[in-house]
PARODREN-67002 format. One line per field, with one value per residue (C-alpha): residue number from 0; residue in three letters; x, y, z. Coordinates in nm, 3 decimals. Layout:
<atoms>
num: c(NUM, ...)
residuo: c(ALA, ...)
u: c(X, ...)
v: c(Y, ...)
w: c(Z, ...)
</atoms>
This chain:
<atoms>
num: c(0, 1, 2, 3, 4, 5, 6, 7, 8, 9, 10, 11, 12, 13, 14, 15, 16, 17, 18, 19, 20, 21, 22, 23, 24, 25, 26, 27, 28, 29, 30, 31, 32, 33, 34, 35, 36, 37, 38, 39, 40, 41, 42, 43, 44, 45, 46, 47, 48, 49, 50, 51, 52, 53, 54, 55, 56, 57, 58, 59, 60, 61, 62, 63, 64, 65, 66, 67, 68, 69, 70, 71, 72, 73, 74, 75, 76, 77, 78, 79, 80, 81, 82, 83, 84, 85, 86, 87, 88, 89, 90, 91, 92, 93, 94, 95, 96, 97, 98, 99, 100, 101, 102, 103, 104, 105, 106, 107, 108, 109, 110, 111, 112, 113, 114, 115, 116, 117, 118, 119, 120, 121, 122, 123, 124, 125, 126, 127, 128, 129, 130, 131, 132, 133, 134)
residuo: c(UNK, UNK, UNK, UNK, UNK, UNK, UNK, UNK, UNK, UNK, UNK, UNK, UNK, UNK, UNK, UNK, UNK, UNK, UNK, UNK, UNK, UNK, UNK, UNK, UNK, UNK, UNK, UNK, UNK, UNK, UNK, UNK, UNK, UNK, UNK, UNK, UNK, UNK, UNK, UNK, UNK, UNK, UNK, UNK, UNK, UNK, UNK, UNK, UNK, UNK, UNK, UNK, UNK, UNK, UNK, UNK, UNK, UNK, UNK, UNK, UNK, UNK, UNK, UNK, UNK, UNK, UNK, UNK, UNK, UNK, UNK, UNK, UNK, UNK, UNK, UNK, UNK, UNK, UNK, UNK, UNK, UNK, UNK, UNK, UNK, UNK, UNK, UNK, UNK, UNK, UNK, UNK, UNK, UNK, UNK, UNK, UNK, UNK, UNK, UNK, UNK, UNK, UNK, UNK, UNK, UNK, UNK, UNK, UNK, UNK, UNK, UNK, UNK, UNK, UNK, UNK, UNK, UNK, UNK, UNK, UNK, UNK, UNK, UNK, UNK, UNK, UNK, UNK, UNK, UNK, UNK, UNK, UNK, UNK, UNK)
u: c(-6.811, -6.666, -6.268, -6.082, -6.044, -6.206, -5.936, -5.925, -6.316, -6.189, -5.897, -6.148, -6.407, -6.086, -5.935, -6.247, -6.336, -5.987, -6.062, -6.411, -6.280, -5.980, -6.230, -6.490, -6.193, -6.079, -6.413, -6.463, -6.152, -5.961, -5.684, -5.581, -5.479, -5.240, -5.163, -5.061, -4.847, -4.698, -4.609, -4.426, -4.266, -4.098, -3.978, -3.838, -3.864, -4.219, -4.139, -3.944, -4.234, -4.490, -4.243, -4.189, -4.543, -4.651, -4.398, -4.503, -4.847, -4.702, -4.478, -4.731, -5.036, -4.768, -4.676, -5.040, -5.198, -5.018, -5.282, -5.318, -5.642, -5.934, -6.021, -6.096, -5.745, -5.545, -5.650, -5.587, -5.238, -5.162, -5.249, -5.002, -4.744, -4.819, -4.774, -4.464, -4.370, -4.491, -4.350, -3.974, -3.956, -4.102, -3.792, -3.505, -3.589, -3.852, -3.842, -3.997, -4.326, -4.370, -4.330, -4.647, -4.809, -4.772, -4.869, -5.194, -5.248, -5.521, -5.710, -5.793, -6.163, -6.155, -5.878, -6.127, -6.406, -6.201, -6.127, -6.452, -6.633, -6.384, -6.390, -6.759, -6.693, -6.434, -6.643, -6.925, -6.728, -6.601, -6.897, -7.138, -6.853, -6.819, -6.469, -6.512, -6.287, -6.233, -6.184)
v: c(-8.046, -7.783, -7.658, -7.433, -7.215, -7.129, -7.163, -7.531, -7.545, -7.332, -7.555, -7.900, -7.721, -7.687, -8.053, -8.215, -8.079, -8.099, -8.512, -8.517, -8.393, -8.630, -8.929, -8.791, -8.799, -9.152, -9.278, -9.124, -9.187, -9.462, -9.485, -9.120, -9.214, -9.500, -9.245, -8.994, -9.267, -9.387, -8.991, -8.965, -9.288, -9.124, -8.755, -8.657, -8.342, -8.339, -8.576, -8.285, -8.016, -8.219, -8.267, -7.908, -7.847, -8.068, -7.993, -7.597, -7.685, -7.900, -7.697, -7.342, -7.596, -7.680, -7.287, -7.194, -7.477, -7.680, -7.764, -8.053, -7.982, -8.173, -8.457, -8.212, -8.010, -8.320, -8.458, -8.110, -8.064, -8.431, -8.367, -8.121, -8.320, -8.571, -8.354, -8.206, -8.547, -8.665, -8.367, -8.384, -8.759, -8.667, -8.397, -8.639, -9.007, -9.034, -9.415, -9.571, -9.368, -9.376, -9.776, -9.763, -9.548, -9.807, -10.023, -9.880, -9.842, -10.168, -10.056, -9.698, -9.704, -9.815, -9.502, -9.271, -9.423, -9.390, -9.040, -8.940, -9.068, -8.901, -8.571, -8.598, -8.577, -8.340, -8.096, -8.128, -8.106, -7.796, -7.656, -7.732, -7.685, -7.408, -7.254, -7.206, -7.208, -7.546, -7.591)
w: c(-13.009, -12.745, -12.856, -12.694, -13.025, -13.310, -13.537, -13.485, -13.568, -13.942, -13.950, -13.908, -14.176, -14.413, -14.338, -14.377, -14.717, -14.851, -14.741, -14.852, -15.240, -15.197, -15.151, -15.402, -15.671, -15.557, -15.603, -15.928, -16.080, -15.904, -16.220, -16.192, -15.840, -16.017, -16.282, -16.001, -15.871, -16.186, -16.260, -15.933, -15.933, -16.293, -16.165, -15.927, -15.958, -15.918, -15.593, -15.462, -15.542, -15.395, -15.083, -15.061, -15.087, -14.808, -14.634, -14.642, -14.539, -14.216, -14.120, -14.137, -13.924, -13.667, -13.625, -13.613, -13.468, -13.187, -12.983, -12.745, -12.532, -12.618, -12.887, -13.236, -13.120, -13.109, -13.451, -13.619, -13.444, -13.544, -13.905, -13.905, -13.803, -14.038, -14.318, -14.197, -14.165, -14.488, -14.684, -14.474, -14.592, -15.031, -14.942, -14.789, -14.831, -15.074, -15.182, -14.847, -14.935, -15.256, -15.204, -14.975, -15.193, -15.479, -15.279, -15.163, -15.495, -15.520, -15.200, -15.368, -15.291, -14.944, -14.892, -15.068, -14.886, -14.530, -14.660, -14.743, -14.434, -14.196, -14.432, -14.365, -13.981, -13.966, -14.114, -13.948, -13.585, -13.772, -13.836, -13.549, -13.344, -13.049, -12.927, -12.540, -12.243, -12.122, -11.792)
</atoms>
């Protein structure tokens, strides 16, 4: 896959193996995922940390990576904003999401299985990836 820079192919490498351990744990351990939820359900403080945390992460991709020019680009730049999204709600409102995230709580496999597979292919458009001028 052509990209107009090569630190959206390291960014996609990074993202997709981040996903791809993320789906490896939810297979192998589907209850720590409830666990994780049950654990952030009961501090807040650790709601906050992960907020901030996320949050960190969003806002730094956004700064560095804010790129709208072909198909790998867009999904990098919108994962970005997703956790800056993610992270600004954990911070300010964190009840909706945590709600969902209780809630996706029975369809952990087929998350970690969704995760997994698109790890898998942001990755590999990472890695076989080439940053050239698109015109």
């Amino acid at each position: 896959m052509d990209t107009i820079s090569l630190l959206t192919l390291r960014l996609a490498e990074a993202m997709g193996l981040y996903m791809i351990l993320i789906g490896i744990g939810g297979l192998a351990s589907p209850a720590r995922w409830k666990a994780v939820m049950d654990d952030l359900n009961g501090s807040p403080a650790l709601v906050l940390t992960l907020g901030f945390a996320v949050f960190a992460v969003g806002v730094t991709l956004v700064m560095i990576h804010s790129i709208w020019t072909d198909s790998l680009a867009i999904i990098v730049s919108l994962i970005g904003y997703v956790a800056l999204i993610e992270g600004a709600l954990l911070i300010a409102v964190p009840g909706p999401l945590i709600r969902v995230g209780h809630g996706s709580i029975s369809f952990t496999r087929a998350w970690a299985v969704f995760s997994l597979v698109l790890g898998i292919l942001l990755f590999l458009a990472g890695l076989t990836g080439r940053a050239t001028a698109i015109v």
